[in-house]
C-alpha positions as CSV (number, residue, x, y, z in Angstrom):
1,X,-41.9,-8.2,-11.7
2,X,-43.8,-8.4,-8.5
3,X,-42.2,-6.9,-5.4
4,X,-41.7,-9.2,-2.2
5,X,-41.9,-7.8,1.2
6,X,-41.6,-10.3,4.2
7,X,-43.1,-10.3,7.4
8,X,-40.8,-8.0,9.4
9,X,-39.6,-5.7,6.8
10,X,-43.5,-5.1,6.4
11,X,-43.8,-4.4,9.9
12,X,-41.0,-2.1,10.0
13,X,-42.3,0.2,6.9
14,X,-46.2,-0.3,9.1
15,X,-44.7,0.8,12.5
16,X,-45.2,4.6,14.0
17,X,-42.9,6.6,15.7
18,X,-44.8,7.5,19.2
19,X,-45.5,10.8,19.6
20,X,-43.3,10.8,22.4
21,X,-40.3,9.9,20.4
22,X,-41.2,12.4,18.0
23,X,-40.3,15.5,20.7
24,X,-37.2,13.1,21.7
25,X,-35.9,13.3,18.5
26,X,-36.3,17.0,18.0
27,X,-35.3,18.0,20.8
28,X,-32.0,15.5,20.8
29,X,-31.2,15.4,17.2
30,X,-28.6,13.0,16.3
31,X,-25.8,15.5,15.5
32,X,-25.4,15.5,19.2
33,X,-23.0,13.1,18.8
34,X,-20.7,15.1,16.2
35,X,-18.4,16.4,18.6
36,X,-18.2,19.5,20.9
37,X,-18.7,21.8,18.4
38,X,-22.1,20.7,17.9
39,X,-23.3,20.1,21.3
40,X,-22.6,23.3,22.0
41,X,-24.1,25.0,19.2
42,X,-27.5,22.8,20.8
43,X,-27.2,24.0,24.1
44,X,-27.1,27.3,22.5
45,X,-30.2,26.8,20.6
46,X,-31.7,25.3,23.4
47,X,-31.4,28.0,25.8
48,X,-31.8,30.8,23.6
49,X,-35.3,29.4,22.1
50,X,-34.5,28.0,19.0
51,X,-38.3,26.9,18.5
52,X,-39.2,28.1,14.6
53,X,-43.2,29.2,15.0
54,X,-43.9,26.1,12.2
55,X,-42.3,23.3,15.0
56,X,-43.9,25.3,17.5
57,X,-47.3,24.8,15.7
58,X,-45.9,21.2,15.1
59,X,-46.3,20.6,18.7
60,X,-48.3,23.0,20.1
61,X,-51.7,19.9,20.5
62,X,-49.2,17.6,22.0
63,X,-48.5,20.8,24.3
64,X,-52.2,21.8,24.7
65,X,-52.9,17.9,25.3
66,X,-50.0,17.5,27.8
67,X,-51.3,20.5,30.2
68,X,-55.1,19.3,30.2
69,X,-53.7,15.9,31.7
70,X,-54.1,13.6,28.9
71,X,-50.5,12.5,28.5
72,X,-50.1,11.7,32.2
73,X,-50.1,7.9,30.9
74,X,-46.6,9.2,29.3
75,X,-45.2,9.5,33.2
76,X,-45.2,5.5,33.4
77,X,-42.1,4.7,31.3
78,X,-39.1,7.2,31.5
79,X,-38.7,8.1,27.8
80,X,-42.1,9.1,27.6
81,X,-41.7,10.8,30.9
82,X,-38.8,13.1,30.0
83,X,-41.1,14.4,26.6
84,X,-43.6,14.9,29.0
85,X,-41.3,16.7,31.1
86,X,-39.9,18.8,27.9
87,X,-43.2,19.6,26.8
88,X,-44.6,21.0,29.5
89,X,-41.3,22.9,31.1
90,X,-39.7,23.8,27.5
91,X,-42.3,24.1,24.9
92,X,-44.5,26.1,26.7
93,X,-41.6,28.7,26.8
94,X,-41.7,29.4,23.3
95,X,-45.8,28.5,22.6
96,X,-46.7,31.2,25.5
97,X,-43.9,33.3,25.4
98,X,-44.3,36.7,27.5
99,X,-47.1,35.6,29.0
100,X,-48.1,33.7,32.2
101,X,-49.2,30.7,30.7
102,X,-45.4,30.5,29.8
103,X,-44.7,29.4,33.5
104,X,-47.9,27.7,34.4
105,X,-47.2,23.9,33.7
106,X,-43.6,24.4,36.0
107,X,-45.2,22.6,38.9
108,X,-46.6,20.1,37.1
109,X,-43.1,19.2,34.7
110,X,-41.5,19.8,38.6
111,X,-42.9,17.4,40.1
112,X,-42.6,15.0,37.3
113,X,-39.1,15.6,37.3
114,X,-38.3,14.6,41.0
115,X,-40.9,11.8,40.9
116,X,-38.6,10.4,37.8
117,X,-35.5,10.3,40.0
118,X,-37.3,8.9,43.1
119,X,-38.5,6.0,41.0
120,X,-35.3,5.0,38.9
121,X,-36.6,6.8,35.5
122,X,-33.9,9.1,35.3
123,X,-30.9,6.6,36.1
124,X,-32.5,4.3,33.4
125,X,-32.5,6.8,30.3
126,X,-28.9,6.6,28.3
127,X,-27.3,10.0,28.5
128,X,-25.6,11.1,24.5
C-alpha cells in the first residue's frame, strides 16, 4: 500500500524551524502558559542560570556567530530581533560565566534593545 502525501502536508514535514525560533522556544517553552506556578518556576530558572552545559554547547555557534556580527540580518524582524537580543545579553551569561567576555556583547544587545522599541518591534511581538 503506497503512502500519499499532498503538496502541503509535504511542505510542512520539508519546512525548518529558523534558528531564531529555535532560542524562542527554549527560552519561552510552552508551559508558560500553565498557570502561575509555572511562570514562576521560569522566571526562577531564568534568573538563576538554568543553562545545562549540553544547551549551552547547543547554542554556543549561534552565540559565537551572533557576537562576530553575522546575525545582525536577525535585527530586521522583531522575533528574530529579541533571539538576537537573548543571545547576546543572556547566553553569554552562562557560555562566559566569571569572566569578562560574560559582559562584553551588553552594548551591542543594549542598543538592539532600545532601537526595537523606537522602531515598533517590541509593541508588535505577543506577550504569553
Amino acid at each position: 500500500m503506497a503512502s500519499h502525501v499532498d503538496g502541503q502536508q509535504k511542505e510542512m514535514y520539508t519546512m525548518t524551524i529558523q534558528p531564531f525560533e529555535t532560542i524562542l522556544q527554549f527560552w519561552f517553552p510552552n508551559q508558560l502558559n500553565q498557570g502561575q506556578a509555572a511562570i514562576v518556576r521560569q522566571w526562577q530558572w531564568w534568573f538563576r542560570g538554568g543553562i545545562s552545559a549540553s544547551e549551552n554547547e547547543r547554542f554556543l555557534p549561534l552565540l559565537e556567530q551572533a557576537a562576530r556580527g553575522e546575525l545582525d540580518s536577525w535585527a530586521k524582524e522583531p522575533r528574530s530581533r529579541l533571539a538576537l537580543i537573548i543571545l547576546l545579553d543572556q547566553f553569554s551569561r552562562t557560555s562566559y560565566q566569571g569572566t569578562a567576555q560574560a559582559f562584553a556583547q551588553d552594548a551591542k544587545a543594549c542598543l538592539l534593545a532600545l532601537e526595537g522599541v523606537n522602531i515598533g518591534h517590541y509593541a508588535a511581538l505577543k506577550t504569553p
